[in-house]
Each structure stands twice: as C-alpha cells, then as structure tokens.
N, C-alpha and C positions, 0 to 999 in steps of 0.2 A: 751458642746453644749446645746442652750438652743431651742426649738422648739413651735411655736404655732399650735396646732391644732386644724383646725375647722369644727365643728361634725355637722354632715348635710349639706354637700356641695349644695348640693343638693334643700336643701327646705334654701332657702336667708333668709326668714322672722324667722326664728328660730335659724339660727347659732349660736354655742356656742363656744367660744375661750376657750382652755385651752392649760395654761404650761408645756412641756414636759419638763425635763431636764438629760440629758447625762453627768453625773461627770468622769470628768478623771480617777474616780478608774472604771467606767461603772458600777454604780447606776444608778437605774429610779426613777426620781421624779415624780410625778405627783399627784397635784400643788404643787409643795416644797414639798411630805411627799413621804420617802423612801421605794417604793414599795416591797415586798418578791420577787423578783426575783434573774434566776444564768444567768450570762453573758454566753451563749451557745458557740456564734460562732460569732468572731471578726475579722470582714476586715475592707479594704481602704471605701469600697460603700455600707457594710453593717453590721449589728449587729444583733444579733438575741440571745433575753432574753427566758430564760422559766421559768413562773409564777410557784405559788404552786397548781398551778389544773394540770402541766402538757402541759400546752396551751405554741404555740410562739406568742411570741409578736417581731416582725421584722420591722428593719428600715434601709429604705434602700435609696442610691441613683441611680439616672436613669438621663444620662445628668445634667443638672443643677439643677433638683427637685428634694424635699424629698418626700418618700412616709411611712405611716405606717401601719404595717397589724396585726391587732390582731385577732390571729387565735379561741380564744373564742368566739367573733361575726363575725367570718367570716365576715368581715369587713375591705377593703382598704380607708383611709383616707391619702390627699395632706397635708402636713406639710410642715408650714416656719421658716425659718433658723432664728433664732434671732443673728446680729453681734455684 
C-alpha cells in the first residue's frame, strides 16, 4: 500500500508531500528507505509499528479515511491511499 502524506494540514502554504509505503512483508518506507521498525499489531483497519525509541507509529482506518499517528510527535496526520 503506498500512502501520501501531507505534513501541515494545516498551514496550506507550507504542505509537504511525502511517500509512505506499507510492503506486503509490513516494512515502512519512508520515501523508499526501509525504516528500523517491528510490525506490532496487524488488523483489517489498522497496523501499528514500533520504531527503535520504543515510540507507535499507527495507521489506521476510520470509514473511508487513512489516518497516521506517530506517537513520537504526538502527532495525528490525514493520509491518501495511492491506487
């Protein structure tokens, strides 16, 4: 699954696009480079990584939206689905 997200929803004039990508084996890319994280906890509507500090890094689904939470910036960001 490949994901775009954009960092600063918030402030328009500054949005930064970047590629998430979810590989079938449940690696995290990000842009293309394979992030140190363990596949924690695997469902239908959510996944939830944990980095080498210990931090989640969770993605989840809600109705038709992705959403991403990286719990080392306490930080919720809207992600889109790349088909």
């Amino acid at each position: 699954m490949m994901f775009s997200l954009v960092n600063g929803i918030t402030q328009k004039k500054n949005q930064t696009k970047v590629t998430l990508t979810i590989t079938p084996n449940f690696e995290l890319l990000i842009p293309g480079k394979k992030q140190p994280v363990a596949a924690l906890n695997i469902l239908p509507h959510r996944i939830v990584f944990l980095d080498q500090l210990g931090y989640e890094i969770v993605f989840e689904q809600k109705d038709q939206q992705f959403y991403y939470f990286d719990e080392a910036e306490d930080a919720v960001y809207e992600i889109f689905k790349h088909i």
